[in-house]
N, C-alpha and C positions, 0 to 999 in steps of 0.2 A: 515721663515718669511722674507727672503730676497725680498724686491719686484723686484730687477733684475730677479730671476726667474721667480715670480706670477704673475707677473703685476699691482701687489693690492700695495694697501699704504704698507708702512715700519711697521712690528707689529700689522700689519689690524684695525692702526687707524691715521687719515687722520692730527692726531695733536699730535703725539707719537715721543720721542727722541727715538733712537734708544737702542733696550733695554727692552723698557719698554713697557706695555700695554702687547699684547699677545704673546711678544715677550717672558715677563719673564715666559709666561708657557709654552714656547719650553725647556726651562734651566731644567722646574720645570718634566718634560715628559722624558725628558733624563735621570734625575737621578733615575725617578719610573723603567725606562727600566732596567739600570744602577744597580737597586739593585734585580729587577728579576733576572738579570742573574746570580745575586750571590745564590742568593735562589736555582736557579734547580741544584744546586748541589746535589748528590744524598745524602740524610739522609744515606743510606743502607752501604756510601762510609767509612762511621765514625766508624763501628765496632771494638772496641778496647781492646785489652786483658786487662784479670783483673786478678783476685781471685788468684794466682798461676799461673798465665800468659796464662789461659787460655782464648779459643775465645768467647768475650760476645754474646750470642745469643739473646740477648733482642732483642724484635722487635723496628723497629726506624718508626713505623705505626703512630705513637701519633707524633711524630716530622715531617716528612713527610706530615702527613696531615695540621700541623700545618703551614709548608713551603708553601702547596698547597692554604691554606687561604689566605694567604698573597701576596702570587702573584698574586689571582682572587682581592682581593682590589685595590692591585697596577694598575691591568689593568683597572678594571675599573673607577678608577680614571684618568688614560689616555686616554678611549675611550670616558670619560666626556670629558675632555680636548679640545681632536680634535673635536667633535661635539661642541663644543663653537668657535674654531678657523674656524671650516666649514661653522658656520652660519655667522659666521660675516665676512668671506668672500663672501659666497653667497651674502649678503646684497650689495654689492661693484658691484657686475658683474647683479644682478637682480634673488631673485629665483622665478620668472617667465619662464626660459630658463632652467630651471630644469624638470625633471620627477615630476611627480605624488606622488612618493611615498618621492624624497628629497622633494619637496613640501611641504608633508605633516610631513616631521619630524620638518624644519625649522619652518612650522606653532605652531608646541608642542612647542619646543627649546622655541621659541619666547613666546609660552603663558608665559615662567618662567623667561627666562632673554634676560631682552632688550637689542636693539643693543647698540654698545658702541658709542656713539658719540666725546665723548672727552676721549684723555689720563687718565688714572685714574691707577698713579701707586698706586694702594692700592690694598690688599689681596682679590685673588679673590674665597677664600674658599669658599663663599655663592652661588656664581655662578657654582660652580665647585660640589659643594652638591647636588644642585637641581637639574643638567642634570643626575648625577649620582645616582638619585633616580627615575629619568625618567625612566634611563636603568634599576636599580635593579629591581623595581617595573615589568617590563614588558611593562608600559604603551606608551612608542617608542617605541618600536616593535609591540604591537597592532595598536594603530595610522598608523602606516607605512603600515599595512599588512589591514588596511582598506580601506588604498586607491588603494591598488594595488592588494591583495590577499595574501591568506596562505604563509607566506616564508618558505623554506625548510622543 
């Protein structure tokens, strides 16, 4: 969110102390990273003698997978994230100078949530729910691949 780097306002809004607006869901992105990486720790790594000291062969499949839940959350609460920091940067530079297919996802993004006009340090759960049901759902990646074709 540095605008030295981007060239965009400070926090991708044009009335933002530094910090705040979409700055604080850079903080909030780092720590969803932050506890991914504790998650891939391997379940299988925790095998610990019991009964007589011998080796527990329980499977760690139920906990593993339960690791693997949690990290597919984590992310896509972050691939919301950035898809809300992308439009509201796009909005800055014009997504007219875009492809077809950002085009077309900033058009969905935007049916759900408006651009940000003023600072609004307040929780942006609702904003962050609805891109990320965009994603669950399918309905950005259909949208996208409307306007461009089949992806992968």
């Amino acid at each position: 969110m540095d605008s030295k780097l981007s060239g965009l306002p400070s926090s991708l809004s044009e009335h933002a102390a530094v910090g705040c607006s979409f700055g604080i869901l850079q903080i909030v992105t780092a720590s969803l990273a932050s506890e991914n990486r504790a998650l891939v720790h391997p379940a299988s790594a925790d095998n610990i003698p019991t009964a007589g000291n011998q080796e527990d062969h329980v499977s760690m499949g139920s906990i593993a997978a339960r690791k693997a839940r949690d990290i597919a959350r984590n992310l896509e609460q972050v691939l919301a994230i950035e898809l809300l920091c992308a439009a509201q940067g796009l909005d800055f530079v014009g997504p007219e100078k875009s492809g077809r297919g950002v085009r077309r996802a900033h058009e969905i993004l935007r049916g759900r949530v408006p651009f940000l006009k003023e600072d609004r340090s307040r929780i942006f759960h609702d904003d962050i729910a609805a891109v990320a049901a965009l994603l669950h759902d399918g309905q950005l990646l259909a949208g996208v691949e409307q306007a461009v074709g089949r992806m992968g």
